[in-house]
MARTI-936513 format. One record per residue: residue number from 1; residue in one letter; x, y, z of N, C-alpha, C in turn. Coordinates in Angstrom, 1 decimal. Each point is the difference from the previous one (the first is absolute). Layout:
// MARTI-936513
+-----+---+--------+--------+--------+--------+--------+--------+--------+--------+--------+
|   k | r |     nx |     ny |     nz |    cax |    cay |    caz |     cx |     cy |     cz |
+-----+---+--------+--------+--------+--------+--------+--------+--------+--------+--------+
| NUM | a |      X |      Y |      Z |      X |      Y |      Z |      X |      Y |      Z |
...
+-----+---+--------+--------+--------+--------+--------+--------+--------+--------+--------+
// end
This chain:
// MARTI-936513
+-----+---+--------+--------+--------+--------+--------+--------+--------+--------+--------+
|   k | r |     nx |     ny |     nz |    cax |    cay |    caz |     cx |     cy |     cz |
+-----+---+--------+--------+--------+--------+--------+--------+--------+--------+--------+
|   1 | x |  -21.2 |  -12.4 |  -42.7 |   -1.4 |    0.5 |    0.3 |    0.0 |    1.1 |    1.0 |
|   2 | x |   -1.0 |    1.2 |   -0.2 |   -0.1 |    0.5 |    0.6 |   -0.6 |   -0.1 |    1.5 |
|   3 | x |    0.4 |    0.5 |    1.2 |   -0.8 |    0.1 |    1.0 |   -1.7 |   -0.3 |    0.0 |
|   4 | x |   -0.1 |    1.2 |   -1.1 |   -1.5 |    0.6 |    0.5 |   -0.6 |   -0.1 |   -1.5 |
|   5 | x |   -0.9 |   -0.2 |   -0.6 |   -0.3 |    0.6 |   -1.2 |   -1.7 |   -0.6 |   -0.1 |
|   6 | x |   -0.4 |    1.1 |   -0.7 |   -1.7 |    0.2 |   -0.6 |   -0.2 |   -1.4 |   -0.7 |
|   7 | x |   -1.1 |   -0.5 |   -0.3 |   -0.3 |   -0.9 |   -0.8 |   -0.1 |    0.2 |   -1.4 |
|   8 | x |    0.9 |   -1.0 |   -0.9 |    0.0 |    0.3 |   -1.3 |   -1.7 |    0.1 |   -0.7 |
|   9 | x |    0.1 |    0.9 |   -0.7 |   -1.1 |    0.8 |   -0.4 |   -0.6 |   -1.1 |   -0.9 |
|  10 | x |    0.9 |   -0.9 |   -0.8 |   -0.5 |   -1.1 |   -0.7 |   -0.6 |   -1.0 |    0.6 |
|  11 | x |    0.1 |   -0.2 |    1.5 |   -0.5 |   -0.6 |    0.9 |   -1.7 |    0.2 |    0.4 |
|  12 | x |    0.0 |    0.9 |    0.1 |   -1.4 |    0.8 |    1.2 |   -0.9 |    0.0 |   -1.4 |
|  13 | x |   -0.9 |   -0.1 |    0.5 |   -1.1 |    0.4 |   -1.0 |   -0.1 |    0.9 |   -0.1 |
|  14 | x |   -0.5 |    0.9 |   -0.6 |   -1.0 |    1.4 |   -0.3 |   -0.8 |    0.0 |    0.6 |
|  15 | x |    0.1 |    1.6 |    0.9 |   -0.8 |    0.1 |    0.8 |   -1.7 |   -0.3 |   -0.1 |
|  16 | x |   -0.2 |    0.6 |   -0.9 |   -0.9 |   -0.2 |   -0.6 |   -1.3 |   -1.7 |    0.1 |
|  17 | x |    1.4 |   -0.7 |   -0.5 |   -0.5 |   -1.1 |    0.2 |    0.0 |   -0.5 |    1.8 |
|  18 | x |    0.8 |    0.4 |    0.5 |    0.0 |   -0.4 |    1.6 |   -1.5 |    0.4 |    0.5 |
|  19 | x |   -0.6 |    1.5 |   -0.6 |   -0.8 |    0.5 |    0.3 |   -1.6 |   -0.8 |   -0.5 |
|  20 | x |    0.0 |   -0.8 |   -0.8 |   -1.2 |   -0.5 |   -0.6 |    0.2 |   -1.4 |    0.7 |
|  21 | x |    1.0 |   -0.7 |    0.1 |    0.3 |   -1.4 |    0.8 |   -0.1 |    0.0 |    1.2 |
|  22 | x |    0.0 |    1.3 |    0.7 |   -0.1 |   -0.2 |    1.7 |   -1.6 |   -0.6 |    1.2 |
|  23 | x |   -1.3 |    0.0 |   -1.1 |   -1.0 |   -0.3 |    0.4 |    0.5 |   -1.9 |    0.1 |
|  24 | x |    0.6 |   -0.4 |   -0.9 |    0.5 |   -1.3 |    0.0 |    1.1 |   -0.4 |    0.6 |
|  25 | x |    0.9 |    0.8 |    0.0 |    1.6 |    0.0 |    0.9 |   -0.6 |   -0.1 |    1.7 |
|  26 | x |   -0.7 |    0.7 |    0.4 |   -0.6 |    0.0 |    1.5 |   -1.0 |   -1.1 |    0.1 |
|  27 | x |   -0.9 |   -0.2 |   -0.6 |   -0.8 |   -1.3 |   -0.2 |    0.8 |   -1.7 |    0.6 |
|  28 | x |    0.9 |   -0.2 |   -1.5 |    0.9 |   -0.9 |    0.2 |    1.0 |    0.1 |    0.9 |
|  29 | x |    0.4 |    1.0 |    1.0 |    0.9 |   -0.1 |    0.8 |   -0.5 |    1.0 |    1.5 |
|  30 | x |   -0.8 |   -0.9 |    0.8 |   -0.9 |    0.5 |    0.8 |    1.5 |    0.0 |    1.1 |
|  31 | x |   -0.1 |    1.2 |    0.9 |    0.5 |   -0.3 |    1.5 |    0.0 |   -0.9 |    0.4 |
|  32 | x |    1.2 |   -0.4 |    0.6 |    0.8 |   -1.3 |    0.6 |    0.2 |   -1.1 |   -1.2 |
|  33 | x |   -0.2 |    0.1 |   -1.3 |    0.1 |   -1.3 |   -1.0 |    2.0 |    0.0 |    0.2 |
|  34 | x |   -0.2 |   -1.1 |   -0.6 |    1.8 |   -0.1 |   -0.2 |    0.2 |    0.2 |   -2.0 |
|  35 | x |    1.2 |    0.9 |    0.6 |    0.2 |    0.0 |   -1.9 |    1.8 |    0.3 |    0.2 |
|  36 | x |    0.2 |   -0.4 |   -1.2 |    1.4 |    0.2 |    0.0 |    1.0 |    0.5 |   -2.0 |
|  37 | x |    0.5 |    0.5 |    0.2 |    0.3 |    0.9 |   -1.0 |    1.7 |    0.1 |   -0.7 |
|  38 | x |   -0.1 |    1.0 |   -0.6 |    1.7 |   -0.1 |   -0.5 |    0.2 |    1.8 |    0.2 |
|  39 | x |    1.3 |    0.2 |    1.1 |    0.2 |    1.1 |    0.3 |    0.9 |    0.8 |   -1.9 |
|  40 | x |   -0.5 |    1.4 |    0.3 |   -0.3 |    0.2 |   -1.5 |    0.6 |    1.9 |    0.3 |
|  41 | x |    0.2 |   -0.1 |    1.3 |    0.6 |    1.4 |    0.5 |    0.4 |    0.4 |    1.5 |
|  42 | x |    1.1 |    0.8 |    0.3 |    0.3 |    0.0 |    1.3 |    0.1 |    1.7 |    0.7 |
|  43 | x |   -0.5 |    0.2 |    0.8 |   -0.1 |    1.4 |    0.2 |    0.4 |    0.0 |    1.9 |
|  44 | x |    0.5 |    0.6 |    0.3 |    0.4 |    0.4 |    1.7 |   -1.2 |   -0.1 |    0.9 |
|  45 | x |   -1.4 |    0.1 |   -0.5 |   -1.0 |   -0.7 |    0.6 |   -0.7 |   -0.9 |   -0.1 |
|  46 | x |    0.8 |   -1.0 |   -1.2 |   -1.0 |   -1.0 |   -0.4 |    0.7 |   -0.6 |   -1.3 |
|  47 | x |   -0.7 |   -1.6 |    0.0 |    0.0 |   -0.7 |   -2.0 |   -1.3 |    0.4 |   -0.4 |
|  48 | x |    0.3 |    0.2 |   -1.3 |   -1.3 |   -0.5 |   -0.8 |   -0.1 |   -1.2 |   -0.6 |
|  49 | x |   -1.1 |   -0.4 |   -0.2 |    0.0 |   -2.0 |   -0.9 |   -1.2 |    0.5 |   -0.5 |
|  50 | x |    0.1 |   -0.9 |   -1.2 |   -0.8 |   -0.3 |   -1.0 |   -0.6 |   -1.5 |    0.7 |
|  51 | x |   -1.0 |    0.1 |   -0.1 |   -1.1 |   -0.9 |    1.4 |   -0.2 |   -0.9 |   -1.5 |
|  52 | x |   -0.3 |   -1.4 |    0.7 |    0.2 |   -1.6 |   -0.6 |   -1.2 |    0.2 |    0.1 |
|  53 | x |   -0.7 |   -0.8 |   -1.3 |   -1.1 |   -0.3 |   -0.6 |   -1.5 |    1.3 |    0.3 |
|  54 | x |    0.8 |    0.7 |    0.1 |   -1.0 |    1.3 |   -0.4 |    0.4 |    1.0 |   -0.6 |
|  55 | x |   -0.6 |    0.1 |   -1.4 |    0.5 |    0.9 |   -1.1 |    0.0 |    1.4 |    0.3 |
|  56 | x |    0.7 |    1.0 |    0.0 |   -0.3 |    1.4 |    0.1 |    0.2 |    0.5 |    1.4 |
|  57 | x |    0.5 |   -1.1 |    0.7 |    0.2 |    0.2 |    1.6 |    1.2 |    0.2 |    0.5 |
|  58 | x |    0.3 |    1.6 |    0.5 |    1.0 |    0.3 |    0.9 |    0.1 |    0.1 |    1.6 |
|  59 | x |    1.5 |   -0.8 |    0.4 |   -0.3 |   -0.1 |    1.3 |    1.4 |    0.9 |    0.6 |
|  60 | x |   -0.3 |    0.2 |    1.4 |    0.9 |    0.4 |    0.7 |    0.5 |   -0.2 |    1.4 |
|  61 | x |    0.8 |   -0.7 |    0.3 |    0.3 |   -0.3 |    1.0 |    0.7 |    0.8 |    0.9 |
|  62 | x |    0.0 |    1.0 |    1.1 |    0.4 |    0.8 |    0.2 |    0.9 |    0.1 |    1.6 |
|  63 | x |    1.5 |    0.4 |    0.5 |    0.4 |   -0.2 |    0.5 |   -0.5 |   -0.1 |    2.1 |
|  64 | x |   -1.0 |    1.0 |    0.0 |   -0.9 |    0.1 |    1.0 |   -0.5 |   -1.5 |    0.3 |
|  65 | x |    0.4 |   -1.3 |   -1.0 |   -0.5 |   -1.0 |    0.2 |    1.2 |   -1.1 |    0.6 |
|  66 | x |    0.8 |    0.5 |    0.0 |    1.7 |   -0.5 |   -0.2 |    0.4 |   -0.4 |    1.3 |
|  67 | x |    0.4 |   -0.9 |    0.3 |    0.5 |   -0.3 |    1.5 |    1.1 |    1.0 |   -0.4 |
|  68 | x |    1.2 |   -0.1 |    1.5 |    1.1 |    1.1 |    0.3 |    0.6 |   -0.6 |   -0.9 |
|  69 | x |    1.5 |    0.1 |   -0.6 |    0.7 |   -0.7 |    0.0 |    0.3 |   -1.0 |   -1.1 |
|  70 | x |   -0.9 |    0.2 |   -0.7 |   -0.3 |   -0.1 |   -1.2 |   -0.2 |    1.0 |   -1.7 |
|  71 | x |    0.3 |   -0.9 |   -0.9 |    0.4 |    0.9 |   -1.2 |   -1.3 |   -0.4 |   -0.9 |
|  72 | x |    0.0 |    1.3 |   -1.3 |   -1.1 |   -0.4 |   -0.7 |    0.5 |   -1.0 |   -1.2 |
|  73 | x |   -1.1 |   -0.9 |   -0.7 |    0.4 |   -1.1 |   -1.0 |    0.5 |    0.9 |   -1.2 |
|  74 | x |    0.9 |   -1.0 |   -0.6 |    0.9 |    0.9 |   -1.2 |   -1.5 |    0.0 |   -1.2 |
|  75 | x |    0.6 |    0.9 |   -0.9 |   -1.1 |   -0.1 |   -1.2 |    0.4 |   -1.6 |   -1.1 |
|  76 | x |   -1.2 |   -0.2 |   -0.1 |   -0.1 |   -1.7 |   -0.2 |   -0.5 |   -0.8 |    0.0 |
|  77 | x |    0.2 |   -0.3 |    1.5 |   -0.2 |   -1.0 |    1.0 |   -2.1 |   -0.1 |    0.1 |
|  78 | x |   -0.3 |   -1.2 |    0.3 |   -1.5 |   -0.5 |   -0.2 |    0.0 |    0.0 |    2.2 |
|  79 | x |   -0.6 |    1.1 |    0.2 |   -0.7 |   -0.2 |    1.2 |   -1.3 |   -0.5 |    0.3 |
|  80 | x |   -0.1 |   -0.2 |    0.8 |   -1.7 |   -0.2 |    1.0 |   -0.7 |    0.8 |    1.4 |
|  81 | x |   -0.8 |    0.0 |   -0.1 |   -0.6 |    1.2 |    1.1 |   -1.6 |   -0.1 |    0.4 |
|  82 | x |   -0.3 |    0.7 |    0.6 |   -1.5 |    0.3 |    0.5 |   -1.0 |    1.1 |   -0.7 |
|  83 | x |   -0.9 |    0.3 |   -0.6 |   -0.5 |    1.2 |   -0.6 |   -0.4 |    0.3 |    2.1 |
|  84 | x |    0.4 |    1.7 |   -0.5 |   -0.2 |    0.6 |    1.9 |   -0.8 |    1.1 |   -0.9 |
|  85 | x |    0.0 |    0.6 |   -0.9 |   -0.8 |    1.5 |   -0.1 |   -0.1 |    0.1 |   -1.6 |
|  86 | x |   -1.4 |    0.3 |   -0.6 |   -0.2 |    0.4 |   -1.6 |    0.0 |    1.7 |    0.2 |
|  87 | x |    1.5 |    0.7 |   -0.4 |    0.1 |    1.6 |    0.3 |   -0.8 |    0.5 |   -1.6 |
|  88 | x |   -1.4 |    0.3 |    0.0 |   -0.8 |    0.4 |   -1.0 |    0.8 |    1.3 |   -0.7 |
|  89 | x |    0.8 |    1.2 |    0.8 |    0.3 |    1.1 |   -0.5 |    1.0 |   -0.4 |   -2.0 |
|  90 | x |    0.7 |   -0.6 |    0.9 |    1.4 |   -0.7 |   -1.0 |   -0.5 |   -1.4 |   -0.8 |
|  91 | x |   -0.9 |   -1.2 |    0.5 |   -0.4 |   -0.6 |   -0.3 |    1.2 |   -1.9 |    0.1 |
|  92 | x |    0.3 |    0.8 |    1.3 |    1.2 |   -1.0 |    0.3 |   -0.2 |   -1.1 |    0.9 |
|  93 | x |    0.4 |   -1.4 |    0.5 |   -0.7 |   -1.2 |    0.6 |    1.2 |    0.4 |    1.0 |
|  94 | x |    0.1 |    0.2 |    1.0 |    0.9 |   -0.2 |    1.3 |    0.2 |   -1.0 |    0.4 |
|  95 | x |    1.3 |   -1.1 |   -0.1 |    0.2 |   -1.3 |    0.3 |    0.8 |    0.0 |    1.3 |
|  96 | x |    0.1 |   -0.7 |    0.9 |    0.6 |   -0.6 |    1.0 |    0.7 |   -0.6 |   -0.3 |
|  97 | x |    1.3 |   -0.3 |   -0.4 |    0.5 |   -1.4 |   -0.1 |    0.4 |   -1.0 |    1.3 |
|  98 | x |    0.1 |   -1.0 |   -0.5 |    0.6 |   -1.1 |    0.7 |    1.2 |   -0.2 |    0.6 |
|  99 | x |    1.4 |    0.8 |   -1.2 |    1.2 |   -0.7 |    0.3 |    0.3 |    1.9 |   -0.5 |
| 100 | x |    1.3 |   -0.2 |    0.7 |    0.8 |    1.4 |   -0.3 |    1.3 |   -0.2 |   -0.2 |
| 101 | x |    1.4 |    0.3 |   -0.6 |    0.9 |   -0.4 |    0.5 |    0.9 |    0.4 |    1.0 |
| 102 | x |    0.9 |   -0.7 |    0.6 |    1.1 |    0.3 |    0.8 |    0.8 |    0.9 |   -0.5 |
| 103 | x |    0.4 |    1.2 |    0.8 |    1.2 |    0.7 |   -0.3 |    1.6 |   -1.1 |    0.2 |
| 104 | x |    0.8 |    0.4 |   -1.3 |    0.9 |   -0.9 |    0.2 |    1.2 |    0.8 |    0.7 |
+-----+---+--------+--------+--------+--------+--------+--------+--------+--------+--------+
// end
């Protein structure tokens, strides 16, 4: 596996669709709710997940959130988190998570 990689395109919805689902994506997932997801991409500032039980919903968890000392989750893996910010521009859910891992 790579370090770093974009999210498989077969994964993400179309934007399109992200763009018609977001009156409902921000609805269902108000600031401070808990939601938790399957990391789906890894980038030097951040995962992406495909957000649990809301269709058309992309999240991002981003390292600015990260204790020290810590590493980001491999692509996979089912995290959990905080909604902290709905970024309208991109149409992305900003999560907090809970757990990070240890550098080994």
């Amino acid at each position: 596996m790579r370090e770093f990689s974009w999210p498989d395109r077969s994964l993400v919805p179309a934007s399109d669709v992200v763009d018609q689902s977001w009156p409902a994506t921000v609805s269902a997932l108000p600031l401070g709710s808990r939601v938790s997801g399957r990391v789906i991409g890894r980038q030097p500032f951040g995962v992406f997940l495909l957000l649990d039980g809301v269709p058309n919903a992309v999240g991002l968890a981003e390292i600015t959130a990260m204790p020290h000392h810590m590493e980001l989750p491999t692509l996979g893996v089912t995290v959990a988190g905080e909604v902290i910010w709905h970024a309208e521009h991109n149409r992305q859910v900003k999560i907090r998570l809970d757990e990070w891992h240890v550098h080994d």
